[in-house]
SESEGU-456684 format. One record per residue: residue number from 1; residue in three letters; x, y, z of N, C-alpha, C in turn. Coordinates in nm, 4 decimals, decimal comma. Layout:
<rs>
> NUM; ala; X; Y; Z; X; Y; Z; X; Y; Z
...
</rs>
This chain:
<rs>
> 1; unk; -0,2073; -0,5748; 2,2611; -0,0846; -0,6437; 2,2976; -0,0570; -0,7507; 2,1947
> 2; unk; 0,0839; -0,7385; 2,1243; 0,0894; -0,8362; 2,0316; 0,2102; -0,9544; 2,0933
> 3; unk; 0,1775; -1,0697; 2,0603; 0,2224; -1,1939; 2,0885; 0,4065; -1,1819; 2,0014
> 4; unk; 0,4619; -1,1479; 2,0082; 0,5857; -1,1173; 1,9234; 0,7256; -1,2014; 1,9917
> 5; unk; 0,7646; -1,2578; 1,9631; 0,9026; -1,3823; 2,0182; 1,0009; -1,3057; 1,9978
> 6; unk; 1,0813; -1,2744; 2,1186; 1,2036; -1,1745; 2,2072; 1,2459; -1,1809; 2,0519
> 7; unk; 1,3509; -1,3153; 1,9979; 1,4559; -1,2868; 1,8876; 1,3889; -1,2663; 1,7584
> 8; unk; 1,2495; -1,2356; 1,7436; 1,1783; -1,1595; 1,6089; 1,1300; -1,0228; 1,6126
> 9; unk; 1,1664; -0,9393; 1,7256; 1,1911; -0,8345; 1,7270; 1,2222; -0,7037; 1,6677
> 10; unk; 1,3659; -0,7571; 1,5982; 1,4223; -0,7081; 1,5195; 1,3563; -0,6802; 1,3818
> 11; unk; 1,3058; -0,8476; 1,3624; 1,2003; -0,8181; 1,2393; 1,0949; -0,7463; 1,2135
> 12; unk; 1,0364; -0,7853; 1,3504; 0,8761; -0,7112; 1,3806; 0,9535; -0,5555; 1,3196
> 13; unk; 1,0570; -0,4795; 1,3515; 1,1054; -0,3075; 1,4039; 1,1051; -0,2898; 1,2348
> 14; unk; 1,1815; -0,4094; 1,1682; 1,1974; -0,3165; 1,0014; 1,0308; -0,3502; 0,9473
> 15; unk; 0,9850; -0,4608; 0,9389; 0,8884; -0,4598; 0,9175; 0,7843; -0,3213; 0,9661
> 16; unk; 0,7707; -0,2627; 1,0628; 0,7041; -0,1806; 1,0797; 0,7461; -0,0491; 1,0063
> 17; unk; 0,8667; -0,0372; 0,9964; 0,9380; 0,0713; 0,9346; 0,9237; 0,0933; 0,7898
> 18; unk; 0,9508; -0,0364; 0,7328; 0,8978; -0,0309; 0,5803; 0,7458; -0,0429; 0,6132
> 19; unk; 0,6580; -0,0849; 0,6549; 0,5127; -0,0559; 0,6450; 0,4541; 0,1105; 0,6664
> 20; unk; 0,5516; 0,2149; 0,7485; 0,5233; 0,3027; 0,7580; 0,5871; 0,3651; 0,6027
> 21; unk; 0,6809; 0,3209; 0,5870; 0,7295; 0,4146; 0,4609; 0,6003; 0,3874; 0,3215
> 22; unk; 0,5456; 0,2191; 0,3189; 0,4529; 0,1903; 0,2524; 0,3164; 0,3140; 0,2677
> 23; unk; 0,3076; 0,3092; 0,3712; 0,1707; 0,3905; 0,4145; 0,1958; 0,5484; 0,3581
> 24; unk; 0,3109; 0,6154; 0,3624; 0,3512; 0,7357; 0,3338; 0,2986; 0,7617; 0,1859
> 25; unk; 0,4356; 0,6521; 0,1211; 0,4213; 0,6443; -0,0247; 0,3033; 0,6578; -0,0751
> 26; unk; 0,2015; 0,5771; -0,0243; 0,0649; 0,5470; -0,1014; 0,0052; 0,6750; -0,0722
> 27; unk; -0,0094; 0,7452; 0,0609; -0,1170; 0,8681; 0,1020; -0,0282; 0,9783; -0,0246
> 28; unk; 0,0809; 0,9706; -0,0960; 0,1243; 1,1429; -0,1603; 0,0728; 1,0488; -0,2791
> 29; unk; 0,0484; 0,9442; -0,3055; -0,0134; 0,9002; -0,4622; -0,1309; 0,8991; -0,4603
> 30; unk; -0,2276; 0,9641; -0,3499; -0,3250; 1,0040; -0,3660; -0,3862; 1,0747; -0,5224
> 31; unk; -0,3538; 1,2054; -0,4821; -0,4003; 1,2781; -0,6026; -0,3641; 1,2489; -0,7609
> 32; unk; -0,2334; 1,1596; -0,7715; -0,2355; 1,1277; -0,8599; -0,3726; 1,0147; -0,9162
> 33; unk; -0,3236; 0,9440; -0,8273; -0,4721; 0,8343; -0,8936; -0,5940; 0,8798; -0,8967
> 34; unk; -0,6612; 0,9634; -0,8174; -0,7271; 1,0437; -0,8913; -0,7592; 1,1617; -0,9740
> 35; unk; -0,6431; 1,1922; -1,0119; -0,6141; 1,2591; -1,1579; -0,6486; 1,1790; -1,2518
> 36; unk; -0,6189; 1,0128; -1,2465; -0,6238; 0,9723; -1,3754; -0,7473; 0,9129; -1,3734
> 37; unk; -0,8253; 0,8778; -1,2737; -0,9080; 0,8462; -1,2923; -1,0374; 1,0375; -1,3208
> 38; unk; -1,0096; 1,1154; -1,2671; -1,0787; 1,1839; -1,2754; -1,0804; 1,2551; -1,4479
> 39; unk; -0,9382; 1,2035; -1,5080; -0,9718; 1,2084; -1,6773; -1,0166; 1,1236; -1,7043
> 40; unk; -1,0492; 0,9928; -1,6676; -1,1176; 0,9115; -1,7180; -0,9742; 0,7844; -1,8333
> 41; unk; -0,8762; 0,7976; -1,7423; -0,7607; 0,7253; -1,8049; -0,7380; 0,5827; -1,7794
> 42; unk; -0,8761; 0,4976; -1,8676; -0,8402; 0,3919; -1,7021; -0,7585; 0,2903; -1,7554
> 43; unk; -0,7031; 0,3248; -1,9281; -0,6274; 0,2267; -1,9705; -0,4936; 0,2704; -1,8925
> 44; unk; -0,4746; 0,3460; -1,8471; -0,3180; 0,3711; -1,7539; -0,3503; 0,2620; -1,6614
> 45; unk; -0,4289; 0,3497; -1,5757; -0,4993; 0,2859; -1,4300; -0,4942; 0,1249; -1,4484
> 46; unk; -0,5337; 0,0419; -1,5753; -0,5317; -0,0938; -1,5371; -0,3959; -0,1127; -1,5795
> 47; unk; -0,3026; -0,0476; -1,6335; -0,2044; -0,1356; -1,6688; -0,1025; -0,0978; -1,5938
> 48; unk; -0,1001; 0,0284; -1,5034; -0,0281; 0,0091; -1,3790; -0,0638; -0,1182; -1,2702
> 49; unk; -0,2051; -0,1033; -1,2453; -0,2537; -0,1992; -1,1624; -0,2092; -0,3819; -1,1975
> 50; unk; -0,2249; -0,3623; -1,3639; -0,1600; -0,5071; -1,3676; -0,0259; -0,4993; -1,3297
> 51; unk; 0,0676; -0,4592; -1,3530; 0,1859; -0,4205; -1,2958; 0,1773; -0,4151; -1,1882
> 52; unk; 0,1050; -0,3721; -1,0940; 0,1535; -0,3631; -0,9726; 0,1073; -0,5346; -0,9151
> 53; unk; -0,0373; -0,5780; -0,9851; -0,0948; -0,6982; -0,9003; 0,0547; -0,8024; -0,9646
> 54; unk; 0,0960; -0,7498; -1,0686; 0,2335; -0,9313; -1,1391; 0,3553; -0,8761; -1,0671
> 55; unk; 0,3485; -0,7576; -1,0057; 0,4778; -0,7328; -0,8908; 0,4371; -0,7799; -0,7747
> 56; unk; 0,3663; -0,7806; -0,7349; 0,2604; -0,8737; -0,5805; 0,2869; -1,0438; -0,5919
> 57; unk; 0,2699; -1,0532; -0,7091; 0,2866; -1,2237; -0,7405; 0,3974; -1,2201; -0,7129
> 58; unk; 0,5102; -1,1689; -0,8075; 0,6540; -1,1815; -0,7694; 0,7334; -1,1771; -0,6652
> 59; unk; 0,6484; -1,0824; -0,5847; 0,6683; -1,0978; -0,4382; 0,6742; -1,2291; -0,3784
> 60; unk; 0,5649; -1,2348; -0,4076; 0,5288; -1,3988; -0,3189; 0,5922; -1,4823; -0,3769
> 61; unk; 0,6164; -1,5393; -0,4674; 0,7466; -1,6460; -0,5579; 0,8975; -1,6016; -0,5395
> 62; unk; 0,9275; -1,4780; -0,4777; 1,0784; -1,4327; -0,4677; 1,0823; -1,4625; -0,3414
> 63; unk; 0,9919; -1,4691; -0,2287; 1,0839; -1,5060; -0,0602; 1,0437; -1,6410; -0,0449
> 64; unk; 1,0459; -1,6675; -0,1302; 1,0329; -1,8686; -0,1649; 1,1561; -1,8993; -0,1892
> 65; unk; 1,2269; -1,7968; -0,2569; 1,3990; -1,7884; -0,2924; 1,4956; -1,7172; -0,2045
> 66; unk; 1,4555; -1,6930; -0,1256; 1,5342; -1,6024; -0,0370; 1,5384; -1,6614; 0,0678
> 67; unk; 1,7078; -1,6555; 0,1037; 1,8069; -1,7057; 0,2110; 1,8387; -1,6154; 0,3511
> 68; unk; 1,7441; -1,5401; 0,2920; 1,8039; -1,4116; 0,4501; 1,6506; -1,4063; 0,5298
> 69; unk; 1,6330; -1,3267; 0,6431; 1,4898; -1,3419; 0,7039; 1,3874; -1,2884; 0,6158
> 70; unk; 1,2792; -1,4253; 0,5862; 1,1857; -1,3845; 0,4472; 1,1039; -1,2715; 0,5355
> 71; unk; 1,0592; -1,2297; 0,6275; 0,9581; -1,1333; 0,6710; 1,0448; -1,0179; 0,6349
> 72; unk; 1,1091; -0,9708; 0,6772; 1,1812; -0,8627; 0,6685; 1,2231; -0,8009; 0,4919
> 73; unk; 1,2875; -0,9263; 0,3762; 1,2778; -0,9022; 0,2855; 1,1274; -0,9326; 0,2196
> 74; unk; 1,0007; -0,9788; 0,2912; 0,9119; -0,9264; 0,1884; 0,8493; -0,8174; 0,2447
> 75; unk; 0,8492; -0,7815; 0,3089; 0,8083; -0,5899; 0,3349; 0,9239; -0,5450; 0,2856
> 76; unk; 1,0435; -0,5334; 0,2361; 1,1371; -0,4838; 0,1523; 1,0777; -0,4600; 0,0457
> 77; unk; 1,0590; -0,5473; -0,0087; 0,9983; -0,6302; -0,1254; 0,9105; -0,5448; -0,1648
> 78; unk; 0,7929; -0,5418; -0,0439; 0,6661; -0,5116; -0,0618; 0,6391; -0,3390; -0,0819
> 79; unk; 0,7081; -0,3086; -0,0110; 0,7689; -0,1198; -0,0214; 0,8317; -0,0863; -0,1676
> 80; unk; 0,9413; -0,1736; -0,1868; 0,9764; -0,1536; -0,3102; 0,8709; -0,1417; -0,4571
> 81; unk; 0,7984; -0,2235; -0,4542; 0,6496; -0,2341; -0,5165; 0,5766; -0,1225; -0,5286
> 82; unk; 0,5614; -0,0784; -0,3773; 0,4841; 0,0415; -0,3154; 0,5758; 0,1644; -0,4298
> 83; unk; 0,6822; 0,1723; -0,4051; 0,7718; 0,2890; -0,4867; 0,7898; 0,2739; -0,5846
> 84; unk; 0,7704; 0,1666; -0,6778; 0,7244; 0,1762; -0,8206; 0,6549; 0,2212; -0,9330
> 85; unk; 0,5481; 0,1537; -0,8045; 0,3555; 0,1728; -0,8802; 0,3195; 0,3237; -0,8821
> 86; unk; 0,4231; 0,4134; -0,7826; 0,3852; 0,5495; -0,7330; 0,4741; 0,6248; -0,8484
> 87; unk; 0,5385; 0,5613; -0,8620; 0,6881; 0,6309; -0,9941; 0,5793; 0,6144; -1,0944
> 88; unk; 0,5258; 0,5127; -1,1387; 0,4983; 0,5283; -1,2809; 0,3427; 0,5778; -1,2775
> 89; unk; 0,2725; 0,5952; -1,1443; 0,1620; 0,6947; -1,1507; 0,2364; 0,8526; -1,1719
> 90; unk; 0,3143; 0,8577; -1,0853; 0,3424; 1,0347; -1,0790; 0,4400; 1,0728; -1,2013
> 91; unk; 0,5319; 0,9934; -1,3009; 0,5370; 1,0054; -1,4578; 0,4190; 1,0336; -1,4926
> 92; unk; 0,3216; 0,8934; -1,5525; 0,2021; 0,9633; -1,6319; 0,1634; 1,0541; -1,5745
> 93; unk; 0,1101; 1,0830; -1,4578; 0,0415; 1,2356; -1,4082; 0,1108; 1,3405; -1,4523
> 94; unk; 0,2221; 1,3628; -1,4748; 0,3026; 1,4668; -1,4654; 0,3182; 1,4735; -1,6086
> 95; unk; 0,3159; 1,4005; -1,7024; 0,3252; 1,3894; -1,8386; 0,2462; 1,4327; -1,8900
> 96; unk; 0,1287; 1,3699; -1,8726; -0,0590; 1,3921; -1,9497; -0,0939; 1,5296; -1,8380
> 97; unk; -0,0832; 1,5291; -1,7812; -0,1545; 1,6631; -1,7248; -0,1380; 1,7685; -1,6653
> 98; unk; -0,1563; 1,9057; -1,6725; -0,1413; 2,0409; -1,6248; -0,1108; 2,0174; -1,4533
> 99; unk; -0,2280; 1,9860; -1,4103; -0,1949; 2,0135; -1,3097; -0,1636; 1,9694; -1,1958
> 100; unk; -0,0943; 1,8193; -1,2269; -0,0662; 1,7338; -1,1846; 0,1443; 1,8022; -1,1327
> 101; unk; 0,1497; 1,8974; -1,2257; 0,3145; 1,9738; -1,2206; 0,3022; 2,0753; -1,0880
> 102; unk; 0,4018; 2,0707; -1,0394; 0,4460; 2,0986; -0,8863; 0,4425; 2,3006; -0,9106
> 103; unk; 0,3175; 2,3600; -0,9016; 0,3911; 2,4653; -0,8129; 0,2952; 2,5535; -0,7216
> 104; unk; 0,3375; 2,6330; -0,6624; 0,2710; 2,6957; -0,5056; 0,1849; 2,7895; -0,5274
> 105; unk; 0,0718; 2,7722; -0,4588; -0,0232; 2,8304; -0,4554; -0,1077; 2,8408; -0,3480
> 106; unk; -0,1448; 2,9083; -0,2934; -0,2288; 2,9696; -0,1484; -0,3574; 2,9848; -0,2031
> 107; unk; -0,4338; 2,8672; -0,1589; -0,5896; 2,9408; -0,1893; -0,6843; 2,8619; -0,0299
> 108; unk; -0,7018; 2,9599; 0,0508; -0,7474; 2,9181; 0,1847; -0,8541; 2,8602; 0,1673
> 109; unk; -0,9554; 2,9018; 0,0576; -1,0981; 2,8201; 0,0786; -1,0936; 2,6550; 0,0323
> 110; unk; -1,0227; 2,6781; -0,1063; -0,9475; 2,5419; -0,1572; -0,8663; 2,4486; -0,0492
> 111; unk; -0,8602; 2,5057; 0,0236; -0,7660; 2,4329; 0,1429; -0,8438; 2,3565; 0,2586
> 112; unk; -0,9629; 2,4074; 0,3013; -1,0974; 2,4140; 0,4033; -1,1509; 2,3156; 0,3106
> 113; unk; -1,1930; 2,3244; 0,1887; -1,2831; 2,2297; 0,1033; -1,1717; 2,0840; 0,0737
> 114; unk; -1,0217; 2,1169; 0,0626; -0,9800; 1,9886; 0,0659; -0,9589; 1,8683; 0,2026
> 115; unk; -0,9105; 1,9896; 0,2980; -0,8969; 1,8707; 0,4556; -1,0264; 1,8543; 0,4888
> 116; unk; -1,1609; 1,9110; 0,4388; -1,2759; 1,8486; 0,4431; -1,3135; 1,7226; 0,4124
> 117; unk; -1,2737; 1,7202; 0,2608; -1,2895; 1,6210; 0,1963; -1,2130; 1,5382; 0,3057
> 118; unk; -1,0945; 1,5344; 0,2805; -0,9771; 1,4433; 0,3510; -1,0280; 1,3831; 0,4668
> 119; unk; -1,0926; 1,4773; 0,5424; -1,1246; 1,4572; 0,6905; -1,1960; 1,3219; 0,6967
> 120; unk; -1,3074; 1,3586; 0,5934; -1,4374; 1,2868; 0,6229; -1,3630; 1,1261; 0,5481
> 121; unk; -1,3116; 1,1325; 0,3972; -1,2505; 1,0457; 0,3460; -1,1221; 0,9330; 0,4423
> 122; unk; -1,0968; 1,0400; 0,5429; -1,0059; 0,9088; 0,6671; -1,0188; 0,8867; 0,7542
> 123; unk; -1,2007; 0,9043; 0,8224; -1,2887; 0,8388; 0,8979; -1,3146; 0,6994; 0,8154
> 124; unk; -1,3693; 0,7049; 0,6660; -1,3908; 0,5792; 0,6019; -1,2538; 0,5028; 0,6087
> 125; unk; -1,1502; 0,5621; 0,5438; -1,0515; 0,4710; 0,5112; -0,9856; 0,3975; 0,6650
> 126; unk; -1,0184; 0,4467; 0,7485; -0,9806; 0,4155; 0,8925; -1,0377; 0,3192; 0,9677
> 127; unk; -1,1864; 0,2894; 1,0001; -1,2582; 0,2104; 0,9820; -1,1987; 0,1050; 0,9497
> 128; unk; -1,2008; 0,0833; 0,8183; -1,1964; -0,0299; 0,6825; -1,0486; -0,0587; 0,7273
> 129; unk; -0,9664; 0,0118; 0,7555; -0,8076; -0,0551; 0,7796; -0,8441; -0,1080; 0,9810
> 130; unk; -0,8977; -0,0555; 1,0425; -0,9459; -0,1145; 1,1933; -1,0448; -0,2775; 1,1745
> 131; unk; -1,1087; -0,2703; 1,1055; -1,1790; -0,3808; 1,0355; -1,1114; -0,4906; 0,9950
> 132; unk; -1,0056; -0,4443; 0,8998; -0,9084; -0,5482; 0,8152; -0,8292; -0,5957; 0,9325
> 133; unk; -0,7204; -0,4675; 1,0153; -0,6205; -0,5361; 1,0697; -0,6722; -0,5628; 1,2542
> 134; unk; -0,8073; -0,5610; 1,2815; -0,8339; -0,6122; 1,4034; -0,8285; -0,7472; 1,3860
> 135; unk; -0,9171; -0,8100; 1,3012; -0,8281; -0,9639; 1,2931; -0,7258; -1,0103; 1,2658
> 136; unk; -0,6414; -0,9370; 1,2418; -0,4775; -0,9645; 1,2626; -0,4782; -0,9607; 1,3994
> 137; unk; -0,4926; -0,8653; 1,4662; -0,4636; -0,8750; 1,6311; -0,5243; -0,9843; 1,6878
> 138; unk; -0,6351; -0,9901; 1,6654; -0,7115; -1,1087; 1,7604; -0,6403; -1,2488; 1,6649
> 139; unk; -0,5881; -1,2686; 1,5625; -0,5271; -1,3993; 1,5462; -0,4235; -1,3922; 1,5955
> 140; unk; -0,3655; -1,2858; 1,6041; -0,2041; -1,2999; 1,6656; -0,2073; -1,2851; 1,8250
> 141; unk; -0,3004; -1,2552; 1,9068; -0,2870; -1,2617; 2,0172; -0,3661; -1,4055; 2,0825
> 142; unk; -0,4669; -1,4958; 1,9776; -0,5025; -1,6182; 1,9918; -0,4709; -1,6833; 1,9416
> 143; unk; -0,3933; -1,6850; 1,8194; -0,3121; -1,8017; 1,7760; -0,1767; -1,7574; 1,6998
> 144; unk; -0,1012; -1,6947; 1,7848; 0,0488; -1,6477; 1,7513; 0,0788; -1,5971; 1,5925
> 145; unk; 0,1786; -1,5791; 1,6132; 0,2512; -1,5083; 1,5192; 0,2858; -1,6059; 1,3892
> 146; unk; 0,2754; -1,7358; 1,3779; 0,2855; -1,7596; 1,2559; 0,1460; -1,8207; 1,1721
> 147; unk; 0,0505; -1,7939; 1,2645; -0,1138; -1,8139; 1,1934; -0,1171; -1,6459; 1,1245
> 148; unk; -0,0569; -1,5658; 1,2016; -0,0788; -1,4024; 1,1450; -0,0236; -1,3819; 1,0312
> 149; unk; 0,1400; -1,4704; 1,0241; 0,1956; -1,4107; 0,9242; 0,1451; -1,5130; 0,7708
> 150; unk; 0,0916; -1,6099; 0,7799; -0,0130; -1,6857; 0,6985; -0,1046; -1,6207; 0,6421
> 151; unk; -0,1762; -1,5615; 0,7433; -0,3050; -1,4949; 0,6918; -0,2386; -1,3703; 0,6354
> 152; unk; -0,1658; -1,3139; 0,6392; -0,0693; -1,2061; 0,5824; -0,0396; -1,2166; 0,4041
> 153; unk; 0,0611; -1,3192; 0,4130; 0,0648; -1,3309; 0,3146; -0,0317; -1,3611; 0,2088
> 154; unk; -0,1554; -1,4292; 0,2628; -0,2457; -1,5686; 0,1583; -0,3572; -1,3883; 0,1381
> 155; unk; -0,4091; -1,3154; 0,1908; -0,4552; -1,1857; 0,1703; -0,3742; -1,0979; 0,1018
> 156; unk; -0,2532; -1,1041; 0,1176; -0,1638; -1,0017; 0,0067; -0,1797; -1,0836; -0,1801
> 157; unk; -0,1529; -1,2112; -0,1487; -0,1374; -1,3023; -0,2707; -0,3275; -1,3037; -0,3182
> 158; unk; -0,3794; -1,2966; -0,2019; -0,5357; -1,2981; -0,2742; -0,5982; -1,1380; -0,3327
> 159; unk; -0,5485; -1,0492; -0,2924; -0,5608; -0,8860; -0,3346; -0,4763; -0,9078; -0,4531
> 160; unk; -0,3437; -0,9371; -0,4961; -0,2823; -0,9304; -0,5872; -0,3375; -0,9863; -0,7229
> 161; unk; -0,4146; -1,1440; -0,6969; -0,4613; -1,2082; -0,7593; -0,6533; -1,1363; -0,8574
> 162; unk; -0,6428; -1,0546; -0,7234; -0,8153; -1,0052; -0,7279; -0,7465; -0,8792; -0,8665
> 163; unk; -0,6581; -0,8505; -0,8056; -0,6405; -0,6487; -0,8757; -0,5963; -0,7592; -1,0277
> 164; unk; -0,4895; -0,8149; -1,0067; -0,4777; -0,8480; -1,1579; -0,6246; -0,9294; -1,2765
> 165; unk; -0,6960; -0,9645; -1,1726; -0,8520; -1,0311; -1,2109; -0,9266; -0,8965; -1,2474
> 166; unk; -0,9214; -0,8290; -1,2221; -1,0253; -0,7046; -1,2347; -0,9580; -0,5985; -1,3322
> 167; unk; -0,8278; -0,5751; -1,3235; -0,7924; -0,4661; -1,4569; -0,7409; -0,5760; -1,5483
</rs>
């Protein structure tokens, strides 16, 4: 049960909407990112990533400027980012490599060995996102909605800060 105030509603609804479109985006840029990492490309890999961590910053310094409801335009914001970083992975993929190019093919065992993989790979990744965003719930249902959206942002600005520290 989340603590949510009747007239932020509205916000909470796009916010969730662009977070689902976020979540989409990122699961089909799967295989790209590991395409490039599986050539071993990691000068792409960091200089998207810096790009994406100095678009994260910008985030956070642009709804410092913004006159309309900042929650709502920074999951705008933040999606928009999301559809960037995925554009200029699935260019290079599609540029540098064979088989990174779109076409159809039926191979059933290849199929069994991939939702395998997958399977087991979104028990972990599931976890780790139940982990992360259970303390969102328990702050937002013990200390409301603007300790949540704090810890929100200061974790987006501290991931942004980390990814641009590391590539």
């Amino acid at each position: 049960r989340m603590n949510i105030p009747p007239d932020r509603l509205d916000a909470a609804h796009w916010v969730f909407q662009f977070s689902l479109l976020t979540f989409v985006i990122n699961i089909i840029s799967v295989p790209y990112n590991a395409s490039i990492i599986a050539h071993e490309k990691m000068s792409a890999f960091a200089l998207i990533g810096i790009f994406e961590g100095l678009a994260k910053l910008a985030v956070a310094f642009l709804i410092l400027l913004s006159h309309s409801d900042r929650l709502i335009f920074y999951s705008a914001l933040m999606c928009m980012v999301a559809v960037g970083v995925r554009a200029a992975y699935t260019a290079y993929c599609r540029r540098h490599f064979e088989e990174c190019r779109f076409r159809f093919i039926w191979d059933g065992k290849l199929l069994r060995q991939m939702f395998s993989f997958a399977g087991w790979n979104f028990i972990g990744v599931a976890s780790g996102a139940l982990r992360d965003h259970g303390g969102n719930i328990l702050i937002n249902i013990f200390s409301g909605p603007a300790a949540n959206a704090a810890r929100g942002v200061s974790v987006q600005l501290g991931g942004a800060v980390q990814s641009f520290v590391s590539n």
